[in-house]
N, C-alpha and C positions, 0 to 999 in steps of 0.2 A: 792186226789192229783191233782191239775193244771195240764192241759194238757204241757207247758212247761216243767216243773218239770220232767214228764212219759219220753218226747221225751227224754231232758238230761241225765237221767237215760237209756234209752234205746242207747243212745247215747256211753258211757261212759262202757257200758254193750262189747258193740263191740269195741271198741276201748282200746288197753292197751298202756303204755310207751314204744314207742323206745330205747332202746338204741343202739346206731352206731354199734358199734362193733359186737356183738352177731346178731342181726338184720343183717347186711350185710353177716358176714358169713354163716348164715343159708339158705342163699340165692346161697351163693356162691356154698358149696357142692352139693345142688340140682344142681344147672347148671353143676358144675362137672362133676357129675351122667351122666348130659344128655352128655358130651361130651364124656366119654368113651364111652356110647353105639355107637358114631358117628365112633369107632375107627372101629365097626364091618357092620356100615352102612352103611356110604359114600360110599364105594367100593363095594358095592355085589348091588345100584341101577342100577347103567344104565347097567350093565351087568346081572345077577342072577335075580333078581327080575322086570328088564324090562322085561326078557325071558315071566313070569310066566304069565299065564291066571288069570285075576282077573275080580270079578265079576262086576256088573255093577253099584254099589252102592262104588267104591274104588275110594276115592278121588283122588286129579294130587298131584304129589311126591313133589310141592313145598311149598303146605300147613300144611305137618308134621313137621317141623323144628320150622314154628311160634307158633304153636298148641305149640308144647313139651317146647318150652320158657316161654309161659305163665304156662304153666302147674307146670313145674319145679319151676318156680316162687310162685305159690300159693303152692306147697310144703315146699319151704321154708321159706315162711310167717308160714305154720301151725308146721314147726319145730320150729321156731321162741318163739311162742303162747306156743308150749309145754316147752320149754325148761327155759321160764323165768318163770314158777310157779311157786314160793316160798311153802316152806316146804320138807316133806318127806313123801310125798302121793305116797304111792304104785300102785296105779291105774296112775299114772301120767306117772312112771316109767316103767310102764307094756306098756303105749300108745306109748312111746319111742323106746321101743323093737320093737314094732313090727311095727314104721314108719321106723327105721333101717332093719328089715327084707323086709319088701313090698320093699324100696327103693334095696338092693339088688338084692331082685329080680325082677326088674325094669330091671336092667343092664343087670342078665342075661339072659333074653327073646332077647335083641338084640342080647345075642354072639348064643342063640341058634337057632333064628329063620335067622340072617342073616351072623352069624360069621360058622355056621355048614353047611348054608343055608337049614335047616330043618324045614318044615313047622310043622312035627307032633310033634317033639320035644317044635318048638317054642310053640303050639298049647298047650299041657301041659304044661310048664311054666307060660303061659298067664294065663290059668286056676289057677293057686296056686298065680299067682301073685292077681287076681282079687280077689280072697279070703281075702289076708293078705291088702288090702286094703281097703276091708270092714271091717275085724276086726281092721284094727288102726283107722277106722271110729268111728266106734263101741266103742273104749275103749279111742277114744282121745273126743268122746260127752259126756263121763262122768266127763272128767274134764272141755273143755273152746268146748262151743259150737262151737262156732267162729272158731275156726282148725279145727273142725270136718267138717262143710260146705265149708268149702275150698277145701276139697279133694271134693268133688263132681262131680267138672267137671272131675276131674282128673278118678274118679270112671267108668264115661259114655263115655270118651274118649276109657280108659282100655274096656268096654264091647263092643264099637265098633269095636276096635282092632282084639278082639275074636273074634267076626262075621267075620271080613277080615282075618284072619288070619285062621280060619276053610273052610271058602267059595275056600281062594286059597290050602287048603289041601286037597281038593274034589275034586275040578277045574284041580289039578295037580299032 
């Protein structure tokens, strides 16, 4: 096969149909997501979490909001990727579940680590949350690679979180 031909194909490989509607909403609940968690965050920084000892590797408080936009963003590109799969593939369904689980438990890490203001709380949360974002990893690369790579930063963002979010439960 012509090199042309390979690149189109691989081209075409990552790339599916928009359509508007489904495509902007799946965008939209991800942003959602993030703006509840903001219901528990905005107010516990410059008071609650200025207080805390954090280690020296913790970003400045105005880099989390762009970070979590992008992030939330390629969430909902990879709900997007899951949710326009034609058929009744169980494995598609199962990938679903459990981007709706992780996503939950997305939220609730904000209400317990800044809504409780509980590091060790938050600290286990973040743990389960890191999990079910490897398994919708996991069960969304057996249907459309392409979603599955999407969460990735989302994945390395989440285990950095851990490390800050352990560092300041030691630290405090």
């Amino acid at each position: 096969m012509p090199l042309r031909q390979k690149l189109l194909r691989i081209r075409f490989y990552f790339m599916k149909p928009v359509t508007g509607v489904k495509f902007i909403f799946a965008i939209l609940i991800c942003q959602a997501a993030g703006l509840l968690g903001t219901i528990f965050t905005v107010p516990a920084i410059p008071t609650w979490y200025a207080a805390l000892q954090k280690p020296a590797f913790a970003l400045p408080n105005w880099l989390f909001a762009p970070a979590w936009f992008i992030l939330y963003t390629l969430m909902g590109i990879t709900l997007y990727r899951l949710w326009i799969i034609k058929g009744n593939d169980p494995r598609v369904k199962h990938a679903l579940k459990l981007f709706f689980i992780q996503f939950m438990l997305n939220s609730l890490w904000s209400f317990l680590f800044f809504g409780l203001r509980n590091p060790l709380a938050g600290f286990a949360g973040i743990l389960v949350l890191e999990s079910a974002i490897v398994l919708t990893f996991v069960f969304s690369w057996k249907v459309d690679r392409v979603a599955a790579l999407l969460l990735v930063p989302y994945i390395l963002w989440v285990a950095f979180a851990s490390a800050l979010n352990f560092s300041i439960l030691i630290l405090n």
